[in-house]
C-alpha positions as CSV (number, residue, x, y, z in Angstrom):
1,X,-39.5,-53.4,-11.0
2,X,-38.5,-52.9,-14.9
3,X,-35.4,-55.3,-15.7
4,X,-32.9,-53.9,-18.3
5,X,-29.9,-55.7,-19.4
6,X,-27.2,-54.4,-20.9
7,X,-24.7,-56.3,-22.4
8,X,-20.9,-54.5,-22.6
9,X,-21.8,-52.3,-19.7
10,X,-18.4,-52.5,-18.5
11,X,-17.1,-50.6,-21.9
12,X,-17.1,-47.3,-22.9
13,X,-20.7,-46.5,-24.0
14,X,-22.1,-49.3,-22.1
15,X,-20.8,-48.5,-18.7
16,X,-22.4,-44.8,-19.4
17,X,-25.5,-46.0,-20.5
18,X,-25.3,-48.0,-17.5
19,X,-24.5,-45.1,-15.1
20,X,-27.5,-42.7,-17.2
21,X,-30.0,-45.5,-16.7
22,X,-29.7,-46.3,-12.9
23,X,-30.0,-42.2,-12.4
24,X,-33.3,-41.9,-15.2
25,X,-34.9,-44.7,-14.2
26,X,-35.1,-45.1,-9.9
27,X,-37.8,-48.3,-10.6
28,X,-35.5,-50.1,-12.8
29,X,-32.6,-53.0,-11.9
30,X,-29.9,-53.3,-14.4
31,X,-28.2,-56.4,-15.0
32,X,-24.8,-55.6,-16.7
33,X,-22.9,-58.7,-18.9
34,X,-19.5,-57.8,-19.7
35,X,-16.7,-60.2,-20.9
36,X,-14.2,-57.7,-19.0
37,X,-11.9,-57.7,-22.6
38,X,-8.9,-55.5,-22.7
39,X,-11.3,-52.3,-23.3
40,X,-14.6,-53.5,-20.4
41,X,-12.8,-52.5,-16.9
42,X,-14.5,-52.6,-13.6
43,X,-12.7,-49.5,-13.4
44,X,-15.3,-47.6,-15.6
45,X,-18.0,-48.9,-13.1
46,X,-16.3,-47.6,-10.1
47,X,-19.5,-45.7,-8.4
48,X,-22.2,-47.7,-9.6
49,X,-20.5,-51.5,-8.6
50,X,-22.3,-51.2,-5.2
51,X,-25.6,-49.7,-6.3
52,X,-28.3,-52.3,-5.0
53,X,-30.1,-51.9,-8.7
54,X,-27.1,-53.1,-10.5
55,X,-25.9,-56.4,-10.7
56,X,-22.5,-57.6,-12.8
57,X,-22.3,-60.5,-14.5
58,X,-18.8,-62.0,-15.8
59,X,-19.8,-63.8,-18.8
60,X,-19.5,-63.6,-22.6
61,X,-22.4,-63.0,-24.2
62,X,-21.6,-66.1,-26.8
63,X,-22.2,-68.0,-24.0
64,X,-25.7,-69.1,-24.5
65,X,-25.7,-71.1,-20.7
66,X,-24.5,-67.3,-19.3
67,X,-26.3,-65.1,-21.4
68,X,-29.5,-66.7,-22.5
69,X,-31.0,-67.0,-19.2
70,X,-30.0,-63.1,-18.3
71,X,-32.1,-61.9,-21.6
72,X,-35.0,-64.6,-21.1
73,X,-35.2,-62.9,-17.6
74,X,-35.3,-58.9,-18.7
75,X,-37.8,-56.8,-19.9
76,X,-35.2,-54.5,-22.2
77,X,-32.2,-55.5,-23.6
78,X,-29.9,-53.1,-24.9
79,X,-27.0,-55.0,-26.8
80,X,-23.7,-53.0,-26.6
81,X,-21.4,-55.8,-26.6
82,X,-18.8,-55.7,-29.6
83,X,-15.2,-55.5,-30.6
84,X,-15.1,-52.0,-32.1
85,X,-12.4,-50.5,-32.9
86,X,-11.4,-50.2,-36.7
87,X,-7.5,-50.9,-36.8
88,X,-8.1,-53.8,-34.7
89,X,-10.3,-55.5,-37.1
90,X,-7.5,-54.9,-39.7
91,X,-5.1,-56.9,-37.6
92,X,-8.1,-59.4,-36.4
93,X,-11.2,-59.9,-38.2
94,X,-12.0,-62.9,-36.9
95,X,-12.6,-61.8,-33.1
96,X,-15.1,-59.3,-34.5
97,X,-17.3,-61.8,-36.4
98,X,-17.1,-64.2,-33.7
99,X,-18.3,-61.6,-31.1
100,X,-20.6,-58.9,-33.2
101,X,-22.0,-61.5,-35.3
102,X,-22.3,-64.9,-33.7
103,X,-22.7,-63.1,-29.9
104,X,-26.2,-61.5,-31.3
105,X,-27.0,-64.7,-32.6
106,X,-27.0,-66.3,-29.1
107,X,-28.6,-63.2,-27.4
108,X,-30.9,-63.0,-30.1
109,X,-32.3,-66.5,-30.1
110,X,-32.4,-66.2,-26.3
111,X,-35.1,-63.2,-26.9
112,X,-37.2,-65.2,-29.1
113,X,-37.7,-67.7,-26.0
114,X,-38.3,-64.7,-24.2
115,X,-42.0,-64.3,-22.3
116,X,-40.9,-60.9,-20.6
117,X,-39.4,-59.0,-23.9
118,X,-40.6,-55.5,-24.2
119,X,-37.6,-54.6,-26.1
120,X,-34.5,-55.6,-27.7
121,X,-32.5,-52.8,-28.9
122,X,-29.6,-53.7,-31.5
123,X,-26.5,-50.8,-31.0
124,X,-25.1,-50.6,-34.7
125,X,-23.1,-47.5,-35.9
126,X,-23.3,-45.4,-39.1
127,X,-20.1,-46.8,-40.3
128,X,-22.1,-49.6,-41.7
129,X,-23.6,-46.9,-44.7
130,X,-19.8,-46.5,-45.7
131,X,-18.0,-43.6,-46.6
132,X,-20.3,-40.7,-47.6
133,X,-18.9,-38.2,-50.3
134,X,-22.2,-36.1,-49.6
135,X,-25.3,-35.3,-47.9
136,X,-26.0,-37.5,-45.2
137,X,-27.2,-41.1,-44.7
138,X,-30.9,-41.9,-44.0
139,X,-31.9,-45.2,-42.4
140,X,-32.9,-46.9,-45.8
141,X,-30.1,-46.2,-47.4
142,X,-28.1,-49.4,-49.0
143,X,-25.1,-50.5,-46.2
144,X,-21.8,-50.2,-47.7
145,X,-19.2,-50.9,-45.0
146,X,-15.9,-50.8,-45.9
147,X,-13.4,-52.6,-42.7
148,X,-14.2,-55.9,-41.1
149,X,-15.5,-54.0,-38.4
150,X,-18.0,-52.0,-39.8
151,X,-18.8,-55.1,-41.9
152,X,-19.2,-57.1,-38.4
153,X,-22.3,-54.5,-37.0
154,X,-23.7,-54.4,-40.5
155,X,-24.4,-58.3,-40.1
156,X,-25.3,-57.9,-37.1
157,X,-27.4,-55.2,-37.4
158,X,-29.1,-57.0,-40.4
159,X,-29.6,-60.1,-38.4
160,X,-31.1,-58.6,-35.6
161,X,-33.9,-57.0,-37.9
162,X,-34.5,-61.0,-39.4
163,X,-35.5,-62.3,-35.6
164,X,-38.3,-58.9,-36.0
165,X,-39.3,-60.1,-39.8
166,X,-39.4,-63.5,-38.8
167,X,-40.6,-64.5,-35.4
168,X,-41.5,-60.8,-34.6
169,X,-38.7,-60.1,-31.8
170,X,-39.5,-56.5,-30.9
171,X,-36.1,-55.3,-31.6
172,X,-35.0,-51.9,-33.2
173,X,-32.2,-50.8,-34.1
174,X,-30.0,-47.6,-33.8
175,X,-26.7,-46.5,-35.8
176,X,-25.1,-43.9,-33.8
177,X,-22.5,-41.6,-35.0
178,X,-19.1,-41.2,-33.2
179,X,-19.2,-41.0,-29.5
180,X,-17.1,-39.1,-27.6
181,X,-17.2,-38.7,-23.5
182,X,-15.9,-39.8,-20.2
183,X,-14.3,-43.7,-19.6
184,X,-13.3,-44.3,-23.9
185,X,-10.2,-46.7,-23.9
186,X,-7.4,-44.5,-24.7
187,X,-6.4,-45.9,-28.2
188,X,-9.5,-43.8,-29.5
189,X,-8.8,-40.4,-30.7
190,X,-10.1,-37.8,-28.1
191,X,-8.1,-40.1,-25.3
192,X,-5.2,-41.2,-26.7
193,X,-4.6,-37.3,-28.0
194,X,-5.5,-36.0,-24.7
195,X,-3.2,-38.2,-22.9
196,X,-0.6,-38.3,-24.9
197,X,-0.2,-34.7,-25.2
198,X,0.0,-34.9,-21.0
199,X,3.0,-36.3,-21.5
200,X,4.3,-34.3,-24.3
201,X,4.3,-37.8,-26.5
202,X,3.6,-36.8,-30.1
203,X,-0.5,-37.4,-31.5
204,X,-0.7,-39.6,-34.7
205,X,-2.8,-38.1,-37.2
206,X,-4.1,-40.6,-39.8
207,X,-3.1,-38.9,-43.6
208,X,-4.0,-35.4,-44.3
209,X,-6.3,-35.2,-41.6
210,X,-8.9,-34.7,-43.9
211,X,-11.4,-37.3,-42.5
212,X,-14.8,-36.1,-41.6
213,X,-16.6,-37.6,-38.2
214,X,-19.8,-36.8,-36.7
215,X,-19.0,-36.1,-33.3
216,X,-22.2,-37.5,-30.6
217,X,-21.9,-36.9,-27.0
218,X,-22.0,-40.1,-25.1
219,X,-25.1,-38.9,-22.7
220,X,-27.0,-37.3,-26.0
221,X,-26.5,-41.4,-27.5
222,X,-28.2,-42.8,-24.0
223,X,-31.4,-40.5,-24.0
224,X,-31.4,-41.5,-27.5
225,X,-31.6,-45.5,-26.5
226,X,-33.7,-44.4,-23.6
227,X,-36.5,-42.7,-26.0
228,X,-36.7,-45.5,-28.2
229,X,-37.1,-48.0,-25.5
230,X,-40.5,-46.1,-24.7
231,X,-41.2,-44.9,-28.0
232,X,-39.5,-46.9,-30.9
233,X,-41.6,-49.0,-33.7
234,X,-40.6,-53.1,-34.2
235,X,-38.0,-53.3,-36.8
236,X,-37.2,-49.9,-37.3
237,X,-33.8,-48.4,-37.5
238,X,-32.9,-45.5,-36.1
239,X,-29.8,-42.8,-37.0
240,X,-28.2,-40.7,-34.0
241,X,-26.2,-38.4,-35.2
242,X,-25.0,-35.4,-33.2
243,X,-24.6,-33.1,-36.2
244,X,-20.9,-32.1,-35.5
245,X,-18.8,-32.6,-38.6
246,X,-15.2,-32.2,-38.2
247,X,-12.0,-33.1,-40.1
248,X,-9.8,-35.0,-37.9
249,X,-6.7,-32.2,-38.1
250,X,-9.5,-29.3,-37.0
251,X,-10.3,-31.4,-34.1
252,X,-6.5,-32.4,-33.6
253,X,-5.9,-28.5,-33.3
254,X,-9.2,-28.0,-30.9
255,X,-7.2,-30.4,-28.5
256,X,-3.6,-29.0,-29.0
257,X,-5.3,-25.8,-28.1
258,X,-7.6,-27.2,-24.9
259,X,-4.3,-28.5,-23.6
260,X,-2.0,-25.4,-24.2
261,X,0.0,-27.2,-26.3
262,X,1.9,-26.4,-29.8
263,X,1.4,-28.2,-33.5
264,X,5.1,-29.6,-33.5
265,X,3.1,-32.2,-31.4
266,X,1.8,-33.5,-34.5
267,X,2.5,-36.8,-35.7
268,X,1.6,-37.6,-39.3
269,X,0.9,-41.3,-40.0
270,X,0.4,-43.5,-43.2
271,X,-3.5,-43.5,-43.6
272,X,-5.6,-46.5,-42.2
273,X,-6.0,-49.1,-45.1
274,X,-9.8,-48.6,-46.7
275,X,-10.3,-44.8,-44.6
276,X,-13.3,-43.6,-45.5
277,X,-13.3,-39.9,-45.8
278,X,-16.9,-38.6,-44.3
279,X,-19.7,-40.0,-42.5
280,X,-23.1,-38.2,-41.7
281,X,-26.2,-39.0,-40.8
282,X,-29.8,-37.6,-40.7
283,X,-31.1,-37.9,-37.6
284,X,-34.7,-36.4,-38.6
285,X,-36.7,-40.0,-37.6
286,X,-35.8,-39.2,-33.6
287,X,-35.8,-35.7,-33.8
288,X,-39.3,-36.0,-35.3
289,X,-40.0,-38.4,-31.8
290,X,-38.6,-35.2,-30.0
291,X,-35.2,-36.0,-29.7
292,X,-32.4,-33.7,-30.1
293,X,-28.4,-33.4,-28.7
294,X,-28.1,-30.9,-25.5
295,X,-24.8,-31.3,-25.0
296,X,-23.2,-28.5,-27.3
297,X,-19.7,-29.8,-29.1
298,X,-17.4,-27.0,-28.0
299,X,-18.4,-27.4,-24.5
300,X,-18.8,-31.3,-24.3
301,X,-15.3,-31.7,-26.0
302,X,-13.6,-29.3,-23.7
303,X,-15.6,-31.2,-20.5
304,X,-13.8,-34.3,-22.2
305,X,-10.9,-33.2,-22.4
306,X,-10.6,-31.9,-18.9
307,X,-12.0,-35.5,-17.7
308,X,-8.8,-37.2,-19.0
309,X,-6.6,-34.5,-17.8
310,X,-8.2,-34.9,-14.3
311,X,-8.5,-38.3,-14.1
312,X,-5.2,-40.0,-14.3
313,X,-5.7,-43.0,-11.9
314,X,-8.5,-44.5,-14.8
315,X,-6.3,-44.0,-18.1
316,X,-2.3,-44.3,-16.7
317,X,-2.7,-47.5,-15.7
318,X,-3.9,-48.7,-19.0
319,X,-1.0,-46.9,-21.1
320,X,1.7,-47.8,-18.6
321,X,0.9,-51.3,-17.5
322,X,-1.8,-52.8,-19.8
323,X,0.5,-55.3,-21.9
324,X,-2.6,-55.4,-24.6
325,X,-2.5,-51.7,-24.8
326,X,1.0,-51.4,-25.1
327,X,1.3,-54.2,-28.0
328,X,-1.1,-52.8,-30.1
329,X,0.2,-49.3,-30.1
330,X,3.9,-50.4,-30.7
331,X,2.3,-52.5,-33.6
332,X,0.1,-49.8,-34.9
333,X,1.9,-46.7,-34.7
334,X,5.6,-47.8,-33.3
335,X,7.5,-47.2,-30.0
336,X,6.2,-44.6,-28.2
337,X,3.0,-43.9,-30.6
């Protein structure tokens, strides 16, 4: 039986990949490491906690006597773990380096003790090419990241491609564009809009709302991963983009209208510190391997949408009770934000 473990598979894009990877792969056991932070919840695990090919692990993965052993023992590891979000790493840089940076170290030097190692895959983002005024950003284009956290994955990111050039560690690694889907911690855009407008609570909108993201569909990001685990070349990178460019007020006024509601709901903020205006990526190097996104944006968004709306008992909770949650917000965007 092929081991896999994934490390953050109790967060967002983890505990999908997690879900995908279970259903793709019937012959494969996945071990799942997860530090259970305020955004990895058992909750996002819920049907999959009892499946006899998953195991959980507690642990942090900068825990070399937890983790090492997990990756010495696995034929693919895929390496989600991270603090992630932006404004946090404004307020904290120093849990992001400690965690993106130094936690690949320790998983990465655990893989070159590794006799099983097929495959580590390193999960970076296309935030580490920095703000892109046009055209879109290959993989050997210079990294310009412009936050702590962006900063973070880019050293990690570059890091992980050092244990391939020097003691050959078959790692690869992908930058993925914004990922948007079922079981994202509700102080990202799509949730916290989505939710908040349940509740008629106003939507903070960064600016102008003139910020440009590629929008990728969280299942379109896994059969990335899950191609270049097969297919993927040592020490290449990889873009995943799903080639859905949208200013943040269009999007805003996609949700209003998804959840029937009207634009005095609109909130305008003061702009994020160091915004960067666009991002976009090429994503010819997989779609040359065959890959492409299925999941259309006007129907995954409004699937999304209808997710949050129908699942109350995963995101209330959070918003209502979680003491993290509610401190950040009130610091970020005030009472109520």
């Amino acid at each position: 039986m092929i081991k896999l473990l994934v490390t953050g598979g109790a967060g967002f894009i983890g505990s999908n990949f997690v879900r995908y990877a279970l259903h793709a792969h019937p012959d494969w056991h996945v071990t799942n490491l997860d530090k259970l932070t305020y955004a990895g919840r058992r909750e996002n695990l819920h049907d999959v906690m009892d499946n006899p090919r998953h195991t959980f692990v507690h642990g942090d993965i900068c825990d070399a006597a937890v983790a090492g052993p997990l990756v010495e023992a696995a034929h693919y590891v895929v390496h989600f773990a991270a603090e992630t979000h932006v404004d946090r790493s404004i307020m904290a840089a120093g849990d992001f380096i400690k965690t993106d940076v130094e936690g690949s170290f320790v998983l990465l030097e655990a893989a070159r003790r590794s006799p099983n190692l097929k495959r580590f895959v390193q999960i970076s983002t296309d935030e580490v090419y920095g703000s892109v005024p046009e055209g879109s950003s290959v993989e050997t284009d210079e990294l310009k990241p412009r936050n702590p956290y962006a900063a973070s994955k880019a050293g990690a990111d570059r890091l992980a491609y050092s244990y391939w050039a020097t003691h050959d560690v078959p790692v690869i690694v992908t930058r993925a564009s914004n990922n948007y889907g079922p079981y994202q911690f509700p102080e990202k855009i799509l949730p916290l809009f989505v939710t908040n407008l349940m509740d008629n609570i106003p939507v903070p909108l960064y600016g102008d709302g003139g910020n440009i993201r590629d929008w990728l569909h969280v299942l379109d990001h896994c059969r990335g991963i899950d191609l270049l685990l097969h297919s993927g070349v040592n020490g290449e990178v990889y873009n995943i983009g799903g080639g859905n460019e949208v200013k943040n007020i269009d999007l805003t006024h996609r949700v209003l209208k998804l959840s029937n509601k009207g634009t005095e709901l609109i909130k305008p903020v003061q702009d994020r510190k160091g915004h960067d205006r666009r991002y976009s990526l090429s994503s010819a190097k997989l779609k040359a391997m065959g890959w492409a996104p299925q999941v259309p944006f006007e129907q995954g968004l409004a699937e999304t949408v209808a997710w949050y709306q129908q699942n109350e008992w995963w995101w209330r909770p959070i918003k209502e009770r979680d003491p993290n949650y509610r401190a950040y917000m009130d610091a970020q965007y005030g009472k109520r934000g």
